[in-house]
N, C-alpha and C positions, 0 to 999 in steps of 0.2 A: 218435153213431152214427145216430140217425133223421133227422140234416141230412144223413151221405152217403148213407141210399136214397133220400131225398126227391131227391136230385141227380142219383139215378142215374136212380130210375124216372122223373125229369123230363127226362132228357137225351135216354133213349130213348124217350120219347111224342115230344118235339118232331120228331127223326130219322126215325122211323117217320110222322109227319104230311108230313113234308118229303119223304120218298121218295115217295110215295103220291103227294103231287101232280106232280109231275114223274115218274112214270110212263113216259111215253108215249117217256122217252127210252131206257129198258133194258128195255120188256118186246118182247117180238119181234112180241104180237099186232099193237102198232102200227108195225111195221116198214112198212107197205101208206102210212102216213102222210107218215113222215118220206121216201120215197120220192117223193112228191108235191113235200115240200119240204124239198130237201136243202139248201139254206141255213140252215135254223133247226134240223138235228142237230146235238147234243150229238157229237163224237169222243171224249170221255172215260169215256162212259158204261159202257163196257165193263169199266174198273175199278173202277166201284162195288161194292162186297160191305159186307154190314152188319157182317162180321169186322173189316173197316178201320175203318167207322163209329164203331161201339158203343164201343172203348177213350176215344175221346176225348168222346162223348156222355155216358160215364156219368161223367167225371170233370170237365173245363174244358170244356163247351159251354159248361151255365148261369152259370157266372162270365164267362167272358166274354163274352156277351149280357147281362149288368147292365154291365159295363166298356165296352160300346159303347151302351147306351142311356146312363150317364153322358158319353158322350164326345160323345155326338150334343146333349144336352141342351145341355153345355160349349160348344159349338160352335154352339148356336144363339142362347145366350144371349150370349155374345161379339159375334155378329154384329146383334143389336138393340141392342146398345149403339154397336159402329160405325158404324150407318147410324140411328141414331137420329132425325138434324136432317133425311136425305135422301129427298126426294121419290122414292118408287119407281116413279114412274112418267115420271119422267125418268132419261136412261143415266146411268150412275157417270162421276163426274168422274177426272182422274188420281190424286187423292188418296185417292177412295178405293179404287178399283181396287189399288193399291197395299197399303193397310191389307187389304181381306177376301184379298187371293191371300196376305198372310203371315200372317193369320190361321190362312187354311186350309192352309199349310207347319206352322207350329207346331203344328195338329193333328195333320197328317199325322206329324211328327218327335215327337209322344206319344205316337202309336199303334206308331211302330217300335219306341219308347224300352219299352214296355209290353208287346209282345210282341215283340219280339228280331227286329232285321234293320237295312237301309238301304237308302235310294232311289236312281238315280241317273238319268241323262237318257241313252238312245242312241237317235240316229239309223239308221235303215235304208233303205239308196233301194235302186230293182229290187228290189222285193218282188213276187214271184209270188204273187197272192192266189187265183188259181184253184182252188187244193187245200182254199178253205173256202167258194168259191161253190159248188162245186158240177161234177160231171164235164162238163158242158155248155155250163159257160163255156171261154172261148179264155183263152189267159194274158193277165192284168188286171195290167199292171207300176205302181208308185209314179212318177210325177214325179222328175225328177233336181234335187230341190230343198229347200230345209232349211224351204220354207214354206208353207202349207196354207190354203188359205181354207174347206175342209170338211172334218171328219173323221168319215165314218161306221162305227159302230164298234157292237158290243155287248160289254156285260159280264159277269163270271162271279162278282163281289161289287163293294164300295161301297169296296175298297181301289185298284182300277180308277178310279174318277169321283174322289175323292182324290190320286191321281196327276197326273189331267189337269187338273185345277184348278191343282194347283203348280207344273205343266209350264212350258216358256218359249213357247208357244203362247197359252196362258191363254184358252182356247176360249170361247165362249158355249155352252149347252146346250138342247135341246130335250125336257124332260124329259115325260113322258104329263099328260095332264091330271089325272089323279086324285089327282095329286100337290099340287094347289093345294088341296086341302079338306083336306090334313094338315097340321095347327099346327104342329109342327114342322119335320115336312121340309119344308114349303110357305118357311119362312122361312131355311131354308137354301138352295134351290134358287133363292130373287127375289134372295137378294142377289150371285145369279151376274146378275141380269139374264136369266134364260129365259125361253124360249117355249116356254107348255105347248100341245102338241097333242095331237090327237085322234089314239092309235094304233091304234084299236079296225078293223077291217074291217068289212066287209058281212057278215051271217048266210053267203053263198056262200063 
């Protein structure tokens, strides 16, 4: 009995920590913000209510936030043993390219297998992207073409970057810099081959 309040009241501090910081997407004071820059609004925010939250907070967050820090571990330790002999500071050769994209499929096909679903690959051309730049862009259509030499893109969790990893694209990444001082994710993210940069702006 004291392992399920200990889960409950840990599910709702995390929740309550996590709302807090992302604020600025549902409170209306900063509506004057997101206004400035409607590129980087949330459209879903609107559904947030902590009535939706809290059932799954106080029951399966914490488990599976241990089932993804093991999955990340599993995943990183996999891939120091892949690229063990290879110089990281030369590109991956076809072989291994090969080994870490099925590596990270057989991840990715853990996590459906774990939490219940499946992946699959669809194409969309004449995509009107305007409706998430922003009222002031003109419509911004896709290429009539099955192939991309950029994809600019943000995500809404790490099941996103998982995807495009196992994709038939098999992107390179440009992941923030901050990310190379985390032992683990730092060796997740080299043996895509990225290029950390600097996302940070000017104080302005």
């Amino acid at each position: 009995m004291i392992l399920i309040y200990l889960n409950a009241f840990t599910g709702i501090f995390v929740i309550e920590r996590k709302l807090y910081a992302v604020r600025r997407h549902f409170d209306k004071k900063y509506d004057s913000l997101n206004d400035m820059f409607p590129g980087f609004r949330r459209t879903d925010c609107k559904k947030w209510s902590r009535w939706k939250f809290y059932p799954g907070a106080m029951t399966i967050l914490i488990p599976r936030i241990v089932l993804i820090t093991f999955l990340v571990l599993l995943g990183w330790a996999g891939l120091c043993l892949l690229l063990c002999c290879h110089d990281m500071k030369k590109p991956l050769g076809t072989c291994h390219r090969v080994t870490v994209r099925g590596f990270y499929k057989f991840i990715l096909c853990l996590v459906m297998f774990l939490y219940g679903g499946c992946f699959t690959t669809v194409y969309e051309q004449n995509v009107d992207y305007s409706k998430w730049l922003g009222g002031e862009f003109s419509s911004v259509d896709a290429r009539k073409s099955d192939k991309a030499s950029m994809i600019v893109c943000n995500h809404m969790g790490w099941m996103e970057i998982l995807s495009l990893m196992t994709g038939p694209l098999h992107p390179g990444f440009t992941p923030k810099k901050e990310l190379s001082k985390i032992p683990v994710l730092y060796g997740l993210t080299r043996a895509l081959q990225s290029i950390y940069v600097n996302r940070a702006g000017t104080p302005e």
